[in-house]
N, C-alpha and C positions, 0 to 999 in steps of 0.2 A: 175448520169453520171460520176460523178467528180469520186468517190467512185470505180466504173468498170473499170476505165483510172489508178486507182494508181494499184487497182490488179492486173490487165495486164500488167502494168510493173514490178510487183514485183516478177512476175509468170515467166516474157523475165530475169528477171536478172537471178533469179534462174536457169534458161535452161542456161544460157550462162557459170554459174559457175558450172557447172556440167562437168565429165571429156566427154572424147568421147564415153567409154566404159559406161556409162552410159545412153548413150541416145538411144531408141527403134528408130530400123530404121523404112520405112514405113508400111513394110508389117508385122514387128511383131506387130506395133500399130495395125494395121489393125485385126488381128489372136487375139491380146486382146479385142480387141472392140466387136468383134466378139461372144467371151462369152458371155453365157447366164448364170448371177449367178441362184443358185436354192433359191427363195424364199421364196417358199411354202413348203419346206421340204421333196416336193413328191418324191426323190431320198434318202432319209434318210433310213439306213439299218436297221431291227429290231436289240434291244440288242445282241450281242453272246449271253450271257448266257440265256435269253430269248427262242431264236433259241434252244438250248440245250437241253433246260427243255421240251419245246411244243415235239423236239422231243422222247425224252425219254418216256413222257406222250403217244405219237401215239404209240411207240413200246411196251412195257411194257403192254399197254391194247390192244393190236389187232388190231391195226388201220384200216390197211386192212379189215376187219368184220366189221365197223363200219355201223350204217344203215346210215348215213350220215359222209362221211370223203370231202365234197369238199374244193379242192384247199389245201390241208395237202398235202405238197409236200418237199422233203427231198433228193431230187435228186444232190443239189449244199451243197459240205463244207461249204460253205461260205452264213449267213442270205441271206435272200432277202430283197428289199424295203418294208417298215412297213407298205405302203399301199396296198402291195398285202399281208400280211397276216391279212391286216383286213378284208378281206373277204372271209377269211376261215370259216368255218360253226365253230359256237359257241367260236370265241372268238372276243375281245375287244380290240384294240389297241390305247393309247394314246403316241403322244408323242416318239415314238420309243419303246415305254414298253408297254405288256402283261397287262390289269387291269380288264380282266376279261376271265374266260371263264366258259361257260354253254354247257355241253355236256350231261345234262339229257337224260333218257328214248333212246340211242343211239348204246346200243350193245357193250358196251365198259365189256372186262372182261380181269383177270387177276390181278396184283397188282399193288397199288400206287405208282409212283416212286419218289423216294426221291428227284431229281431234281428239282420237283416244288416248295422244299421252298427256292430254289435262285430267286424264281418270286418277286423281291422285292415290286415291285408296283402295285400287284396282291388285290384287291378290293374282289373281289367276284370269289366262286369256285364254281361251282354246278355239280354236278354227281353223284345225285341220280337216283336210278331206273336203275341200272346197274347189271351186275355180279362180281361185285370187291370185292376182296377176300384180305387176312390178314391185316397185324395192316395198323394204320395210320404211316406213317413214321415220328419220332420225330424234320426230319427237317423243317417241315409242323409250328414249332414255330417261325421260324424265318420271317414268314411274318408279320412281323409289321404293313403294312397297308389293310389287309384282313378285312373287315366286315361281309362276308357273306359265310359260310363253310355249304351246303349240302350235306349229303354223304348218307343220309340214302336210306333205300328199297334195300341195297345190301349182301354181304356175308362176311362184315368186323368181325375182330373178336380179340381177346384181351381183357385190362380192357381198361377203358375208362382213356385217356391218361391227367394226369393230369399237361404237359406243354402247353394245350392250354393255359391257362391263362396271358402265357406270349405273345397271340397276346387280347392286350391290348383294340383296337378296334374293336373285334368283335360286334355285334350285332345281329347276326342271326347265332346258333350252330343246327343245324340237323342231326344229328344219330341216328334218331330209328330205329328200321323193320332193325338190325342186327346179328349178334352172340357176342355182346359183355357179357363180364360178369364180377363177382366181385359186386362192390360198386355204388353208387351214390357218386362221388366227392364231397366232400364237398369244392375243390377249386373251384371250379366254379363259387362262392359267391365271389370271385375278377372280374368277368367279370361283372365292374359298367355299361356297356352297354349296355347288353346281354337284347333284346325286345322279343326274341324266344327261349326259349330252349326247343328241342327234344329229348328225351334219352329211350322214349318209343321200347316196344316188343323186347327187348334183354332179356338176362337172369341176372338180375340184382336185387340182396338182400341186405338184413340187411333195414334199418330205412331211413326216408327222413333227408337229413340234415336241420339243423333248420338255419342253415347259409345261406338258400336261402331266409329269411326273407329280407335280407339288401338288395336284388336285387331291387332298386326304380326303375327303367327303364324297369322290364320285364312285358310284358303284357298275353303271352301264354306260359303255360308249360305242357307237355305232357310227362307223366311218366306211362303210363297205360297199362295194358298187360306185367307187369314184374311180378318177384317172392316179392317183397317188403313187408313187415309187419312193425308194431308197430303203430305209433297213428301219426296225422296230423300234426305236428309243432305248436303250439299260434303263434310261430313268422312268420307265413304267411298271420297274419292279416294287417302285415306291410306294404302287396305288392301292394299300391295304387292304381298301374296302371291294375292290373291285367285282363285280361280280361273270359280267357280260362285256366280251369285247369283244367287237366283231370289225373285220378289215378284209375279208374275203371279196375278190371282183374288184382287185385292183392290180399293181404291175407294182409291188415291193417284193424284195428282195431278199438276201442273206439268214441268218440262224434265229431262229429264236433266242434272244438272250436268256442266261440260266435263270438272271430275276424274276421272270416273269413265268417260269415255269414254277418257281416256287412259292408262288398266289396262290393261296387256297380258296 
C-alpha cells in the first residue's frame, strides 16, 4: 500500500512538471486508449521483396493456367497481410517471409524467374512435374537457407549448374526426368548434407565422380537412365548411410567393387 501511495505521487509530481502542451486533453486520452495495439501480428505485411518474387513466379509460369492458382492475387502494388498469403495454395509463410512453396504436378510452364533467389528465408521449393523450360537461374545460389530444391519431371535444360553448392544446406537436390547435359558435378561432393541426390534421365556422360564417396549423410542416389560409362567408384563404399542407388540404363562397366557390397 505504502509502495502504490509513493508511486502516485511521483506519477502527480511528474504531471504537474510537465508543460501544458504536453498534456493529452480528454478526448485524445480517450482516441489513445481507444487503440487496439496489433499483437498477434495479424496486420503484418508480407516482405516487398517476398511479394516481388511470388509475383514474378505467377507470371513467368502462366499463373493464370495454373490447375490450382487460389487466392494468387496481384491486383494491389502494395504486399498484403502475411496471413492472407498463407493461404494461398502451395506456399508457406513464416514470420512475414516466404519458407516454402510447393506447386508440384500444377500446370505451371514457362521459365524460372530469377526473383526467387531474393526468397531469402525460402526452406523448401518444389516444382516438379511441371512444363518448365531452360536453365536454373544462377540467382537460385543465393538461397542460403533452402534445404529442399525439386525440380525434376520437367523441360529444364543446360549443364548442371555447379553454384548450387553454394546453398550450403541443402539436403534434398531433385533434377532428373530433364534435358540437362554435360557431366555429373563433381562439386556436388561439397553438399555435406545432401540425404537425396537426383540427377537421373538427363543426358549426362563421361564417369561417376569418386568425390561422391565423402557424402556421409547421403542415403539415396539416383543416377540411372543417362548416357554414363566407366566403372563404379571404391570410394562408394564410404557411403554409410546409403540406402538407394540406382545406376541401371546406362553403358558402365567392370565389377562391383567388394566395398559396396559390404553396404548394409
Amino acid at each position: 500500500m505504502i509502495n502504490y501511495q509513493v508511486g502516485q505521487d511521483n506519477d502527480l509530481n511528474q504531471l504537474r512538471e510537465m508543460s501544458e502542451k504536453d498534456i493529452l486533453t480528454k478526448s485524445q486520452l480517450e482516441a489513445f486508449l481507444a487503440l487496439e495495439p496489433s499483437t498477434s501480428g495479424e496486420n503484418d505485411l508480407l516482405d516487398v521483396n517476398d511479394y516481388a518474387a511470388l509475383r514474378a513466379l505467377y507470371t513467368s509460369t502462366n499463373g493464370e493456367n495454373w490447375k490450382n492458382n487460389f487466392g494468387w492475387d496481384f491486383s494491389s502494388e502494395t504486399p498484403p497481410p502475411a496471413e492472407v498469403v498463407s493461404d494461398w495454395h502451395g506456399v508457406t509463410v513464416e514470420s512475414g517471409r516466404v519458407t516454402k512453396i510447393e506447386l508440384n504436378r500444377n500446370n505451371l510452364s514457362g521459365m524460372l524467374p530469377s526473383e526467387l533467389g531474393s526468397l531469402s528465408n525460402l526452406q523448401k521449393l518444389r516444382l516438379q512435374s511441371n512444363s518448365l523450360s531452360g536453365t536454373i537461374p544462377s540467382e537460385y545460389g543465393e538461397l542460403g537457407n533452402l534445404q529442399d530444391l525439386g525440380l525434376y519431371n520437367n523441360s529444364l535444360s543446360g549443364t548442371l549448374p555447379s553454384w548450387i553448392v553454394s546453398i550450403s544446406d541443402l539436403q534434398f537436390l531433385g533434377l532428373s526426368k530433364n534435358s540437362f547435359h554435360g557431366t555429373v558435378p563433381s562439386e556436388y561432393s561439397e553438399l555435406s548434407n545432401l540425404r537425396q541426390l537426383g540427377l537421373a534421365q538427363n543426358d549426362l556422360q563421361g564417369t561417376l565422380p569418386s568425390e561422391y564417396g565423402s557424402l556421409s549423410n547421403l542415403q539415396y542416389l539416383y543416377l540411372h537412365e543417362s548416357s554414363l560409362s566407366g566403372t563404379l567408384p571404391e570410394e562408394y563404399g564410404e557411403l554409410s548411410n546409403l540406402r538407394n542407388l540406382w545406376l541401371h540404363g546406362n553403358s558402365m562397366s567392370g565389377m562391383v567393387p567388394s566395398s559396396i557390397k559390404d553396404l548394409s
